[in-house]
Every structure is written in C-alpha cells, then in structure tokens.
N, C-alpha and C positions, 0 to 999 in steps of 0.2 A: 687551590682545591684542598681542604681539610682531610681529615681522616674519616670522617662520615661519609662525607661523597665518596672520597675512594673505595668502602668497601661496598656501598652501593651501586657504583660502576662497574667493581670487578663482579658481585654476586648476579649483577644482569648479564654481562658478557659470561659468566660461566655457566649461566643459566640457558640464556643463546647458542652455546658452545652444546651443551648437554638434548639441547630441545634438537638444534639441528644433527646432531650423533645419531639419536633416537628416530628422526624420520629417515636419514639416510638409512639406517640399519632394515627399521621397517619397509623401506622402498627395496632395498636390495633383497631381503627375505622375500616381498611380495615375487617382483619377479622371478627369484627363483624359484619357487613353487610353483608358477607358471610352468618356467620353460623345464622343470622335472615331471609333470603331467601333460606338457604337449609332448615330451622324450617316449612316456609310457604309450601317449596314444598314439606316436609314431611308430615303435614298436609293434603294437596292435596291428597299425597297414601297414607296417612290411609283411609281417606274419601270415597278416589273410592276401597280401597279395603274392606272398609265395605261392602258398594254397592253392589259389587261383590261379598260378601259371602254371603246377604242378597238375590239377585238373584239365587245366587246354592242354597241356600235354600230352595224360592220357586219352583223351577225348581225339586228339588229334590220331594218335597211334592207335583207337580202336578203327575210326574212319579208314585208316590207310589199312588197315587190315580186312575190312569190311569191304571196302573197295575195291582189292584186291580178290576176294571171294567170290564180289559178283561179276569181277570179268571174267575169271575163271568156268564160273557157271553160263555167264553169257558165252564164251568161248563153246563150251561141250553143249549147249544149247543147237549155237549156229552149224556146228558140227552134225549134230543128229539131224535137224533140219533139212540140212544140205543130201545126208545121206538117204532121208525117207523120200527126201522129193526127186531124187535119183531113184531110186526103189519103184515110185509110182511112176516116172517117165517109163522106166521099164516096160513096167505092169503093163502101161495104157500101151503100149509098143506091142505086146507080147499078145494082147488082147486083140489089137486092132489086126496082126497076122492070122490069130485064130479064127477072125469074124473074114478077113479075107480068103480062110483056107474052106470057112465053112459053106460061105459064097459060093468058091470052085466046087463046091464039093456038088451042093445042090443043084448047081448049072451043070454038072457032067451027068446028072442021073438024068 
C-alpha cells in the first residue's frame, strides 16, 4: 500500500467515523425531544387528572351533604305525616262520637 492509498483509506474511514458520529448525535437528539415533549404532555395529564380527582371529590362531598339534607327533610317529612294522620284519626274518632251523641240526642226527644 503506497502513501496515496493510505491517505485515501484513512480520509474515508474518518469520513465514516464523522458521518456515523453525526447520525448518532442526530438519532440521540431526535429522541430526546421526543421523550422531553411526551414528559411535558405527561405533565399536562397528571395535572388535569388531579383536577379531575379534585372535582370527584368535591362533587362527592356536595352529594354526601346533599344526601344527608334530604334524609333529614325526609325524616321531619315522615314525622309531620305521622303526626297529622294521628290528628285526623282523632278528628274522625271525635267526630264519629259527636254524630253518635247527636243520634242519642235525637232518639231521646
């Protein structure tokens, strides 16, 4: 091998050396910019899915608040219920002695 070839050998092998440096580099950059814009839109769904568990949260603690109102109101509902239809058994009781009394009354004259 002369001195011609040789520097012709070594300026392709360093050319090959330089070509493959360069796409490595470029390969490594590429992905990186990937995985730092899937990082950012990973970020992004954590974020909104805090959000969103933060909302089912509240939304849970109005329900249970909510919930808890209307059994209360259900409660003093069934309660009044209970005591008007006691009220009217009275009534209809107190009623049916007076139609009984008025009966006697008329039958004694």
């Amino acid at each position: 091998m002369n001195r011609t070839e040789f520097i012709i050998v070594t300026a392709i092998i360093l050319l090959a050396a330089f070509a493959l440096g360069w796409f490595a580099h470029w390969l490594l950059h590429r992905f990186t910019r990937i995985a730092g814009g899937d990082m950012a839109e990973m970020d992004n769904l954590a974020q909104s899915l805090h959000e969103a568990e933060e909302a089912r949260d509240q939304a849970l603690y109005y329900l249970e608040q909510r919930e808890a109102e209307l059994m209360n109101q259900i409660a003093q509902t069934e309660a009044e219920l209970r005591a008007a239809m006691e009220g009217l058994r009275d009534a209809r009781h107190e009623a049916q002695e007076m139609r009984d009394y008025i009966e006697r009354m008329h039958a004694a004259s």
